[in-house]
KOLVORO-629089 format. One record per residue (C-alpha): z, y, x; residue in three letters; chain; residue number from 0. Coordinates in pm, 1 decimal, m for minus. Example, Ala and Ser with C-alpha at 12.3 -4.5 7.8 and 13.67 -1.06 7.14 Angstrom:
<sites>
+----------+----------+----------+------+-------+------+
|       pz |       py |       px | resn | chain | resi |
+----------+----------+----------+------+-------+------+
|    780.0 |   m450.0 |   1230.0 |  ALA |     A |    0 |
|    714.0 |   m106.0 |   1367.0 |  SER |     A |    1 |
+----------+----------+----------+------+-------+------+
</sites>
This chain:
<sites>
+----------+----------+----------+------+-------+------+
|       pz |       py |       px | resn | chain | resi |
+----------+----------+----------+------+-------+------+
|      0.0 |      0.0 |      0.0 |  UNK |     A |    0 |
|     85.0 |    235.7 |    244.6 |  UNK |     A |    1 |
|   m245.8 |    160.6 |    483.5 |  UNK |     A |    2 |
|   m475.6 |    215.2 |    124.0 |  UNK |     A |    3 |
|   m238.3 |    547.1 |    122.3 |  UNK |     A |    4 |
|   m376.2 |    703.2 |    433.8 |  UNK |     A |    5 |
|   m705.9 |    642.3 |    428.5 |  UNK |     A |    6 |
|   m981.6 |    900.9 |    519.5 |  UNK |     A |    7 |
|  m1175.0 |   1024.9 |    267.6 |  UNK |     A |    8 |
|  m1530.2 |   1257.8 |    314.4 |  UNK |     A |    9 |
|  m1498.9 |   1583.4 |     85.8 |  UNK |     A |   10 |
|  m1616.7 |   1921.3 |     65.0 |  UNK |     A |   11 |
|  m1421.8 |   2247.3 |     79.8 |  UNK |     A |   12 |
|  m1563.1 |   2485.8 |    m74.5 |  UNK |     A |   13 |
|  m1410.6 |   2778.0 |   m325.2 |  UNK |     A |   14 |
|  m1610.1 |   2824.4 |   m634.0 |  UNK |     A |   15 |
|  m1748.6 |   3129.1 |   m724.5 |  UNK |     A |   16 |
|  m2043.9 |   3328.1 |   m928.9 |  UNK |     A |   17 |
|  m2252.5 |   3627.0 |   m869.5 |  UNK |     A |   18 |
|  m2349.1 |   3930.6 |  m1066.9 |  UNK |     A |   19 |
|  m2625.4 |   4088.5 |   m888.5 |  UNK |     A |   20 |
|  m2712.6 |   4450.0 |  m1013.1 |  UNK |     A |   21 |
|  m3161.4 |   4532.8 |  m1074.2 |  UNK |     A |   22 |
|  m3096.9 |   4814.9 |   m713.5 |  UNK |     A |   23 |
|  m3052.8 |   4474.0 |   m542.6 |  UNK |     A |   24 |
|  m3345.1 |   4310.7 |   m622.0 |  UNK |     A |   25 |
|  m3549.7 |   4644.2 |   m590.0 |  UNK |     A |   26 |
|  m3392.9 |   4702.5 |   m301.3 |  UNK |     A |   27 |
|  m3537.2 |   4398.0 |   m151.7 |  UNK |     A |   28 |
|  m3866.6 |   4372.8 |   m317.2 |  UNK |     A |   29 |
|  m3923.5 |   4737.5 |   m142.6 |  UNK |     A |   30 |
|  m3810.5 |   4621.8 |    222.4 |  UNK |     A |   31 |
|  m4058.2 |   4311.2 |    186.8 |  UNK |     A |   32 |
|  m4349.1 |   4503.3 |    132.2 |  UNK |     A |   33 |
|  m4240.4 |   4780.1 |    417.1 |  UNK |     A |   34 |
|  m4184.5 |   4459.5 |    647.7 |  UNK |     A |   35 |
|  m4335.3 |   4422.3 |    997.2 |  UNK |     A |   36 |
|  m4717.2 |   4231.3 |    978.0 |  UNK |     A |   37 |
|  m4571.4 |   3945.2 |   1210.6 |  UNK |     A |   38 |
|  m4231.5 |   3904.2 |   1004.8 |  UNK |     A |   39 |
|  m4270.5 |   3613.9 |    737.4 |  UNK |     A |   40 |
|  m3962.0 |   3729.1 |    575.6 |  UNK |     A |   41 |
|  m3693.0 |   3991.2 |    563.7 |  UNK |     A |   42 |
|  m3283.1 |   3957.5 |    573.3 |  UNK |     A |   43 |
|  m3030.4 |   4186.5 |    491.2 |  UNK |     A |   44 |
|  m2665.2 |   4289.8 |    407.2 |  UNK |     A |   45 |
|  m2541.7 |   4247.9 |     66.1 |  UNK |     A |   46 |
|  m2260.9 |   4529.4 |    m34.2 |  UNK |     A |   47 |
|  m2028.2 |   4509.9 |   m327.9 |  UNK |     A |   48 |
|  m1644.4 |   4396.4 |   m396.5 |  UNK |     A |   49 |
|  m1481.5 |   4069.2 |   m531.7 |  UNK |     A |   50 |
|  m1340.1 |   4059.2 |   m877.2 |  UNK |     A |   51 |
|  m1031.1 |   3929.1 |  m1007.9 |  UNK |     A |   52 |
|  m1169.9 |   3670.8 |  m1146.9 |  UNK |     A |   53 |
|  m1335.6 |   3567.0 |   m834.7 |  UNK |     A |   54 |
|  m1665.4 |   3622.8 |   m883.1 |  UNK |     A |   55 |
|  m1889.8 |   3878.5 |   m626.4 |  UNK |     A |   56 |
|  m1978.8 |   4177.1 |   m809.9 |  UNK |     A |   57 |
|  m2339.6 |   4306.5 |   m586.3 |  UNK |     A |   58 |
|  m2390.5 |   4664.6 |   m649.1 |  UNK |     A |   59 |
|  m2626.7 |   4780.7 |   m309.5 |  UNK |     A |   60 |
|  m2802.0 |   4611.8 |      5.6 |  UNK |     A |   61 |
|  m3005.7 |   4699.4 |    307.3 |  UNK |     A |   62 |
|  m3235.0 |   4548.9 |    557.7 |  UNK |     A |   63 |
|  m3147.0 |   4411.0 |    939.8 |  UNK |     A |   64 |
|  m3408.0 |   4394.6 |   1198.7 |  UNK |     A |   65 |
|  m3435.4 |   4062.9 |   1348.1 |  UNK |     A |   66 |
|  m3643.1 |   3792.9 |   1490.6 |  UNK |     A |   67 |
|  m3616.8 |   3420.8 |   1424.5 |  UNK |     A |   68 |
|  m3799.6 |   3111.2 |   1567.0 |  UNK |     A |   69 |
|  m3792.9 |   2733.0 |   1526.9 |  UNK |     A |   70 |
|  m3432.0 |   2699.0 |   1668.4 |  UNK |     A |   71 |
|  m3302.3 |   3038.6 |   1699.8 |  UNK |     A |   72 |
|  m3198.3 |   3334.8 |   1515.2 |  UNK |     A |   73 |
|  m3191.2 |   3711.4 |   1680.1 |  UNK |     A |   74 |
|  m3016.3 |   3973.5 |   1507.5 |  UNK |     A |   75 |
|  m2921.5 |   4380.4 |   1529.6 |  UNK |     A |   76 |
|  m2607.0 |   4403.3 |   1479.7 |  UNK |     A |   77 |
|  m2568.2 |   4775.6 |   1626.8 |  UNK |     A |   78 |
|  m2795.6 |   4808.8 |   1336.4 |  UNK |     A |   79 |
|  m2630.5 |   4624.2 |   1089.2 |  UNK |     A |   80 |
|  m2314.5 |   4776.6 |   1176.7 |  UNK |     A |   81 |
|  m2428.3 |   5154.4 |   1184.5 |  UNK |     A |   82 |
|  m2578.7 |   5048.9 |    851.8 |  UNK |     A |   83 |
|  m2251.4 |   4961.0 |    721.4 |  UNK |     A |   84 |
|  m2026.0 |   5270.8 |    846.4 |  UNK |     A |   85 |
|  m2331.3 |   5496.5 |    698.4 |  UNK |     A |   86 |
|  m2314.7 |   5343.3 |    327.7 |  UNK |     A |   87 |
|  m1928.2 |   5328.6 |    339.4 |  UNK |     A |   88 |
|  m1891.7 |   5686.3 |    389.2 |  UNK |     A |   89 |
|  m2068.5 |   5737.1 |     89.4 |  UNK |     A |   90 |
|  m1924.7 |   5429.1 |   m140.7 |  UNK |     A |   91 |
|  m1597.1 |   5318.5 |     77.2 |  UNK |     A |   92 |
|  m1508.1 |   5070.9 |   m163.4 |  UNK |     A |   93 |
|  m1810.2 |   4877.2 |    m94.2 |  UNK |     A |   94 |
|  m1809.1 |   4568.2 |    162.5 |  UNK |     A |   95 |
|  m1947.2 |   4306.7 |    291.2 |  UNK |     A |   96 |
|  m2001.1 |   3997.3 |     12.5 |  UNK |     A |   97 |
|  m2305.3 |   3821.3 |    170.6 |  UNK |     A |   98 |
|  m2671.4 |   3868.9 |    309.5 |  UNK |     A |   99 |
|  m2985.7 |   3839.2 |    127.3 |  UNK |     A |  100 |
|  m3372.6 |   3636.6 |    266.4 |  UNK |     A |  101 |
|  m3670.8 |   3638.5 |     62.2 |  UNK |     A |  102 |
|  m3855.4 |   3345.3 |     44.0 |  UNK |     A |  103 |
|  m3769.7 |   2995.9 |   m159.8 |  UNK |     A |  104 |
|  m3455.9 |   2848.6 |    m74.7 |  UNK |     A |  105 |
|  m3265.0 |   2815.7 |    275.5 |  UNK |     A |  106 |
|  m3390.7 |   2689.4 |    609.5 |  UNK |     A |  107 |
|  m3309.4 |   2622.6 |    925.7 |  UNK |     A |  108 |
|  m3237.9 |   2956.9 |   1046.5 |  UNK |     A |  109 |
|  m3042.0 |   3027.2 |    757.7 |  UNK |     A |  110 |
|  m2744.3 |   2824.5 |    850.0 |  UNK |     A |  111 |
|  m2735.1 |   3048.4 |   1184.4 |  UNK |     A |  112 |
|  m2758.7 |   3349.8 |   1023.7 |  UNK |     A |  113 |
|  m2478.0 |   3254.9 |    780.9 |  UNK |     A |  114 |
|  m2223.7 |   3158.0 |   1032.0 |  UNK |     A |  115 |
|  m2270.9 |   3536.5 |   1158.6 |  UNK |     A |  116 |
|  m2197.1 |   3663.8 |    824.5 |  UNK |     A |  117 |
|  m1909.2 |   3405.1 |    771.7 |  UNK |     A |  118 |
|  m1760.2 |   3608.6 |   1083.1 |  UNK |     A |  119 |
|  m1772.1 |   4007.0 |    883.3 |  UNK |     A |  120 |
|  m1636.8 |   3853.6 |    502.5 |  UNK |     A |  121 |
|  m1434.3 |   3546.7 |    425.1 |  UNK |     A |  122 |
|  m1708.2 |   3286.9 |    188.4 |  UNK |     A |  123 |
|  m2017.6 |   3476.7 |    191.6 |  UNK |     A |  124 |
|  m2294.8 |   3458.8 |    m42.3 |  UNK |     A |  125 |
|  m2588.2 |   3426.0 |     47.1 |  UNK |     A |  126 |
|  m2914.8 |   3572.2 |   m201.0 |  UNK |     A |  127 |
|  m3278.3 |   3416.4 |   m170.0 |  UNK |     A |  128 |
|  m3563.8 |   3656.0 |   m346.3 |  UNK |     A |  129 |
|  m3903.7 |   3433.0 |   m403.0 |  UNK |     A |  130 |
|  m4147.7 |   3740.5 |   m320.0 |  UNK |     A |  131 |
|  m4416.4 |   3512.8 |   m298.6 |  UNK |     A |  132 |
|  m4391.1 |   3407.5 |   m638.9 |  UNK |     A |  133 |
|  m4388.0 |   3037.2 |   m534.9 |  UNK |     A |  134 |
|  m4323.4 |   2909.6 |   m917.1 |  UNK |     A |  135 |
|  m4508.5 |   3174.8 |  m1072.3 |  UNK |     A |  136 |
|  m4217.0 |   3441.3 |  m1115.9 |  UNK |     A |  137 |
|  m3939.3 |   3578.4 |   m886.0 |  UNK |     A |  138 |
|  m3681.6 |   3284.9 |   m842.8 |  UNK |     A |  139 |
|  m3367.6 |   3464.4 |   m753.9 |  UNK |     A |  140 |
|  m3064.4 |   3209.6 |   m668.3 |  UNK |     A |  141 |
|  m2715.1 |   3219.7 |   m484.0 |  UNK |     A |  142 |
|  m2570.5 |   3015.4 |   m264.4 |  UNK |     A |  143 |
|  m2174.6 |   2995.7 |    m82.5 |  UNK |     A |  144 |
|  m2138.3 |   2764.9 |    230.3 |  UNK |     A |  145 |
|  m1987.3 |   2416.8 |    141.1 |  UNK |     A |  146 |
|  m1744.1 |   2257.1 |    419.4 |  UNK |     A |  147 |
|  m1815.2 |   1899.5 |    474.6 |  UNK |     A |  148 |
|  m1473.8 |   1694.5 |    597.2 |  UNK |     A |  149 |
|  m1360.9 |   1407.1 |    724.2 |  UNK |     A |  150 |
|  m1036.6 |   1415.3 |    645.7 |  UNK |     A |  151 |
|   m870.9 |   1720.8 |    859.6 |  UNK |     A |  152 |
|  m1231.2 |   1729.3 |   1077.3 |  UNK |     A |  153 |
|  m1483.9 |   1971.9 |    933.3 |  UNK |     A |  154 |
|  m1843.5 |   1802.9 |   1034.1 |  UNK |     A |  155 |
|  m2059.4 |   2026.9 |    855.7 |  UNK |     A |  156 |
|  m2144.1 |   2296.6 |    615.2 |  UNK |     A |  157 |
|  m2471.7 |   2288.6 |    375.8 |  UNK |     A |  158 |
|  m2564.7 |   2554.3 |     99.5 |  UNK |     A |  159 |
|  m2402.5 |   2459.2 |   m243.8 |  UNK |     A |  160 |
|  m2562.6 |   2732.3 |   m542.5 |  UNK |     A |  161 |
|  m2351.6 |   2937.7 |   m760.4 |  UNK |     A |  162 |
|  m2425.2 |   3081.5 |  m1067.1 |  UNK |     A |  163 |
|  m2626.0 |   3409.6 |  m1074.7 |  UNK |     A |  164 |
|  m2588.8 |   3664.6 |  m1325.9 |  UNK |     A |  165 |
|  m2850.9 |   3959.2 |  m1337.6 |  UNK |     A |  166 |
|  m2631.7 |   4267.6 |  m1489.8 |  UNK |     A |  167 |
|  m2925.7 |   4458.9 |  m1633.6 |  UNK |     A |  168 |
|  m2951.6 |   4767.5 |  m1879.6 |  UNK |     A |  169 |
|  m3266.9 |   4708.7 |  m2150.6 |  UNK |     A |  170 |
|  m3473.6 |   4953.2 |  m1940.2 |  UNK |     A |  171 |
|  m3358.7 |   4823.8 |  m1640.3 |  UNK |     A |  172 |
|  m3485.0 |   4437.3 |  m1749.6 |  UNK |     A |  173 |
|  m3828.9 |   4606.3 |  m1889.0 |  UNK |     A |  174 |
|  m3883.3 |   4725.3 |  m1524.9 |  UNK |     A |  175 |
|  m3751.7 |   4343.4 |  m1352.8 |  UNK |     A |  176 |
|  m4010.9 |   4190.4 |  m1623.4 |  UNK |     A |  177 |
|  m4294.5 |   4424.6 |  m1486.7 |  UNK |     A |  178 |
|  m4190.1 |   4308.5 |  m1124.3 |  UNK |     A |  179 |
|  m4184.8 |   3968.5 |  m1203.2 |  UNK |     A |  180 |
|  m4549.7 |   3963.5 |  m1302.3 |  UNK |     A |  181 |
|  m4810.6 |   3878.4 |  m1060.7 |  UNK |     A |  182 |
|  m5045.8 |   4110.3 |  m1215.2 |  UNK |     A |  183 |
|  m5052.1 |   4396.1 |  m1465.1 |  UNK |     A |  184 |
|  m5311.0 |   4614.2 |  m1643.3 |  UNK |     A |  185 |
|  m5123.3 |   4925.3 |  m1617.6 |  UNK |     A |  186 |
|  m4738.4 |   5026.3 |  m1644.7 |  UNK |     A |  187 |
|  m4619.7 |   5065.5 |  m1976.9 |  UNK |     A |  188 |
|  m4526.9 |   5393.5 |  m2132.7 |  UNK |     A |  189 |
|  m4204.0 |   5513.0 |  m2252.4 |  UNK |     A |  190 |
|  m4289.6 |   5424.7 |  m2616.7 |  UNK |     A |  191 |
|  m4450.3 |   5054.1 |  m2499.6 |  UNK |     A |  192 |
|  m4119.9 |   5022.2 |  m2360.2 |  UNK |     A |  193 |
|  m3921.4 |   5136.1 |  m2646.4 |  UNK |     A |  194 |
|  m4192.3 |   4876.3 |  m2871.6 |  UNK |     A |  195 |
|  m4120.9 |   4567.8 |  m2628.6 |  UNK |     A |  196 |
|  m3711.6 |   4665.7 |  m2643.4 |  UNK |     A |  197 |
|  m3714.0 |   4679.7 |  m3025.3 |  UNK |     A |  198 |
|  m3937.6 |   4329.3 |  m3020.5 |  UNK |     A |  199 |
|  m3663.9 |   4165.6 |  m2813.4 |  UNK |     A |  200 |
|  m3373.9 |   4282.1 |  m2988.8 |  UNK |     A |  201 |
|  m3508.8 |   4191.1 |  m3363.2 |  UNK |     A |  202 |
|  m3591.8 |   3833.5 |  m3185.5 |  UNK |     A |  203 |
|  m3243.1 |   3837.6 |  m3094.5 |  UNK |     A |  204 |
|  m3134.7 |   3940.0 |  m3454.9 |  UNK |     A |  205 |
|  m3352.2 |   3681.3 |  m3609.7 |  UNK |     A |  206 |
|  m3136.7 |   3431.7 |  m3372.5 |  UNK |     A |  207 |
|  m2775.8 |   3496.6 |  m3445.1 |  UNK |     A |  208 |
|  m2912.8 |   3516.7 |  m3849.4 |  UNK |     A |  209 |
|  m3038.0 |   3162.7 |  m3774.6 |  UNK |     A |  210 |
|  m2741.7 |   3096.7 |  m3563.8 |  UNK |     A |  211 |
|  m2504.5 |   3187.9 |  m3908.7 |  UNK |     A |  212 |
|  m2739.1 |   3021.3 |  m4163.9 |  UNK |     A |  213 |
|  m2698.9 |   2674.8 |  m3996.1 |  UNK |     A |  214 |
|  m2332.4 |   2702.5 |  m3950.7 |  UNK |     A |  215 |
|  m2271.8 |   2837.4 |  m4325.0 |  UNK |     A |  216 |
|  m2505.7 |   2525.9 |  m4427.2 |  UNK |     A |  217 |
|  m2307.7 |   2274.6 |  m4215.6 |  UNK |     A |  218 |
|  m2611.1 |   2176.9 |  m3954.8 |  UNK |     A |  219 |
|  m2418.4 |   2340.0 |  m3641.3 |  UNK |     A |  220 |
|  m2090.7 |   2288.2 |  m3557.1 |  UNK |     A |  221 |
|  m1931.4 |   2654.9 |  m3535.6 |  UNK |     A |  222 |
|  m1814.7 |   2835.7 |  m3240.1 |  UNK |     A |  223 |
|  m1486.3 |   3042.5 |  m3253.9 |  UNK |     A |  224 |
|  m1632.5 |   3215.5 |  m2934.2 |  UNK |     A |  225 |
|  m1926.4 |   3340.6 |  m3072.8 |  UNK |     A |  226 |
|  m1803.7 |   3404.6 |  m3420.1 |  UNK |     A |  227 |
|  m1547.5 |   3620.2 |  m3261.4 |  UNK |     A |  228 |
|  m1870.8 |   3784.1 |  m3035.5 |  UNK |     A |  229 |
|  m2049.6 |   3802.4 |  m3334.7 |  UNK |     A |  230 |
|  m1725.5 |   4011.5 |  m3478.8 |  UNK |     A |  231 |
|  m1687.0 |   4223.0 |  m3213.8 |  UNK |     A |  232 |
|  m2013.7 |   4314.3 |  m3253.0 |  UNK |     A |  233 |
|  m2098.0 |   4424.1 |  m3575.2 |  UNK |     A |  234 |
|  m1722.3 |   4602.8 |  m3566.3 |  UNK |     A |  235 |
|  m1856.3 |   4795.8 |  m3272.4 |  UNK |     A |  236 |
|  m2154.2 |   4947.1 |  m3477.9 |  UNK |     A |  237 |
|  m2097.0 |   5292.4 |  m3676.2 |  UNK |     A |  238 |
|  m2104.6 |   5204.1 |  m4080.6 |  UNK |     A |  239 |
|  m2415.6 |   5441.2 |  m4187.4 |  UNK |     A |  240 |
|  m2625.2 |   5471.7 |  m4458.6 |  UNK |     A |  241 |
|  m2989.1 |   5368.7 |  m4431.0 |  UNK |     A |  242 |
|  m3164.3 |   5723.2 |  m4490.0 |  UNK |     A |  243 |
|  m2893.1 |   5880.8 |  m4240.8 |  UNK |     A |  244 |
|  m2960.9 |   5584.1 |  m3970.5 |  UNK |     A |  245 |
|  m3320.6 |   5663.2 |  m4039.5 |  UNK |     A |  246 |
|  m3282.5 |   6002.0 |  m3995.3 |  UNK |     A |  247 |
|  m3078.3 |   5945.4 |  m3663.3 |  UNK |     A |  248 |
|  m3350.5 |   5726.3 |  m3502.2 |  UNK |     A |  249 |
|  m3594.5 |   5989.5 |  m3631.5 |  UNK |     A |  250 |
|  m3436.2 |   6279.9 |  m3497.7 |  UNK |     A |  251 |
|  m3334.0 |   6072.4 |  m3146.3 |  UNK |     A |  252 |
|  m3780.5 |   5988.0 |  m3151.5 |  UNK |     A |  253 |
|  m3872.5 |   6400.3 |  m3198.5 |  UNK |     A |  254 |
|  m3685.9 |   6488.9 |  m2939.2 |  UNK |     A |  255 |
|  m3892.3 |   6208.8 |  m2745.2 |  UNK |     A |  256 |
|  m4197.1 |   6327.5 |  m2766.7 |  UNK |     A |  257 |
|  m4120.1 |   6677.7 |  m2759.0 |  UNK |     A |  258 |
|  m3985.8 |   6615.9 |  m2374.5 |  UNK |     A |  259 |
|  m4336.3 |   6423.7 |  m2313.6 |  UNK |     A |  260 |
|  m4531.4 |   6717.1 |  m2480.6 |  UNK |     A |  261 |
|  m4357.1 |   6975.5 |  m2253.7 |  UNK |     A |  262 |
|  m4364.2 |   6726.2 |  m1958.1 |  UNK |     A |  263 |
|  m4700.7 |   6720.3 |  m1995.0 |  UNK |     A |  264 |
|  m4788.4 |   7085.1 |  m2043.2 |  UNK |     A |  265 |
|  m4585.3 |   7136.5 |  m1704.5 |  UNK |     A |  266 |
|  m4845.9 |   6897.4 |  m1548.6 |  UNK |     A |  267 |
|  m5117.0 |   7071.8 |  m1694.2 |  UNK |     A |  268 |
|  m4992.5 |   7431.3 |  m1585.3 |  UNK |     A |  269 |
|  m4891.7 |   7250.0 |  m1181.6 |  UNK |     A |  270 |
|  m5259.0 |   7134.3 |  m1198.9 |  UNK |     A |  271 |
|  m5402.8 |   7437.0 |  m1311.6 |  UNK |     A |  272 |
|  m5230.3 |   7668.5 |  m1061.9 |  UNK |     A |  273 |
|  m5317.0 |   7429.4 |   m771.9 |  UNK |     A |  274 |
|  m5694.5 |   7474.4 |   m828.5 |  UNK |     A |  275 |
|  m5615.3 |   7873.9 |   m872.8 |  UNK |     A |  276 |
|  m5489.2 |   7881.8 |   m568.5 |  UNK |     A |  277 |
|  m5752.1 |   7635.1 |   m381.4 |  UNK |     A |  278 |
|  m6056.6 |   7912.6 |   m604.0 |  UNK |     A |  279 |
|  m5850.9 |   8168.3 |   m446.3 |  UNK |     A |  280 |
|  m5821.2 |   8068.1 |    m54.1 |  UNK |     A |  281 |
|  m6182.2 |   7991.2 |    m75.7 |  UNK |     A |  282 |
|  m6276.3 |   8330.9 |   m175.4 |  UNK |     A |  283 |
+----------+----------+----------+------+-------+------+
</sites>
């Protein structure tokens, strides 16, 4: 009994945690891919935020690090990275170091290297991969924290174990990610195509929880005390109005709409104008 007591037994440490990654992020990155050097195949860079009570990495703000990688080794700046860091804390000092970011899909073999550096500025890093190249058709975003592997009090190894990932997005903000994520577009969208594909989404989302209720009233769907009480919350939170005054409201709120695109584009128009006045004029 006592020898089946002490035996070894492989595990991996590990603390478990999620991400909420904010759209500057992803923009962020998106923008220092494109600005990369021609010979670099991908780009790396410090994540910035703070950890939550509840454990989870809240990632509010990022920047790019030089570096240059090969088959089996890993060169960073870390004069850079630090300089970086003291320049974006003097503006937001309660931002830190929770991670680093790569584009491409997934980890390699440099990215274990690079990790152990990071390890070495935060306690548990996470670590961000950005699919630029659109591997799977869209912009695969995923998280990943560095699992311990053990043999009983020796650590043998780490590998990448992934988190969950939440993208904390205004409406506008995801209309702008859902332009991004497309590999090719006609032409942006206005304000008002905006507003149109908002409105779509949120009646689909209506039409849902309605669907949602129906089956649970009808006794097809077991109910949820969670999402009646979300569903509560919800419909509390709204302001009890009449229909002609909430159609007045969205009325009024749509005037004064256009009216800042009528005068935004008269102040083209006059910009425009005076720049060819001037050009007529130097030429005489």
């Amino acid at each position: 009994m006592a020898a089946a007591s002490e035996q070894t037994v492989l595990q991996f440490n590990s603390t478990p945690l999620s991400a909420k990654v904010h759209p500057l992020v992803i923009f962020n990155i998106c923008d220092c891919y494109v600005r990369r050097p021609d010979q670099a195949d991908r780009v790396i860079g410090t994540l910035l935020g703070s950890v939550l009570p509840d454990g989870s990495v809240d990632v509010r703000n990022s920047y790019a690090v030089p570096h240059n990688e090969s088959s089996d080794q890993v060169a960073l700046d870390i004069d850079y990275h630090h300089n970086m860091l003291l320049s974006h804390q003097k503006v937001n000092p309660k931002e830190v170091i929770v991670g680093w970011y790569s584009t491409g899909l997934g980890v390699n073999g440099g990215s274990a290297l690079i990790h152990e550096f990071y390890s070495r500025e935060t306690p548990n890093p996470v670590h961000l991969t950005v699919d630029t190249g659109f591997s799977n058709g869209g912009g695969t975003i995923k998280a990943y924290v560095s699992a311990i592997l053990a043999l009983g009090d020796r650590q043998l190894a780490a590998q990448f174990q992934e988190i969950p990932l939440d993208l904390r997005m205004l409406e506008a903000e995801r209309v702008g990610y859902e332009i991004l994520k497309t590999t090719s577009i006609d032409k942006i969208p206005s304000d008002l195509e905006g507003m149109e594909v908002s409105m779509q989404r949120l009646l689909a989302l209506i039409d849902d929880v309605y669907k949602y209720v129906d089956d649970v009233v009808e006794g097809h769907v077991a109910p949820d005390n969670t999402i009646g009480r979300f569903i509560l919350d919800t419909v509390a939170s709204l302001p009890t109005l009449s229909p002609s005054a909430f159609d007045k409201l969205v009325n009024d709120g749509l005037q004064d709409h256009l009216l800042l695109l009528y005068l935004s584009s008269i102040t083209r128009t006059q910009l425009s104008l005076a720049e060819k006045l001037n050009t007529a004029a130097q030429v005489l």
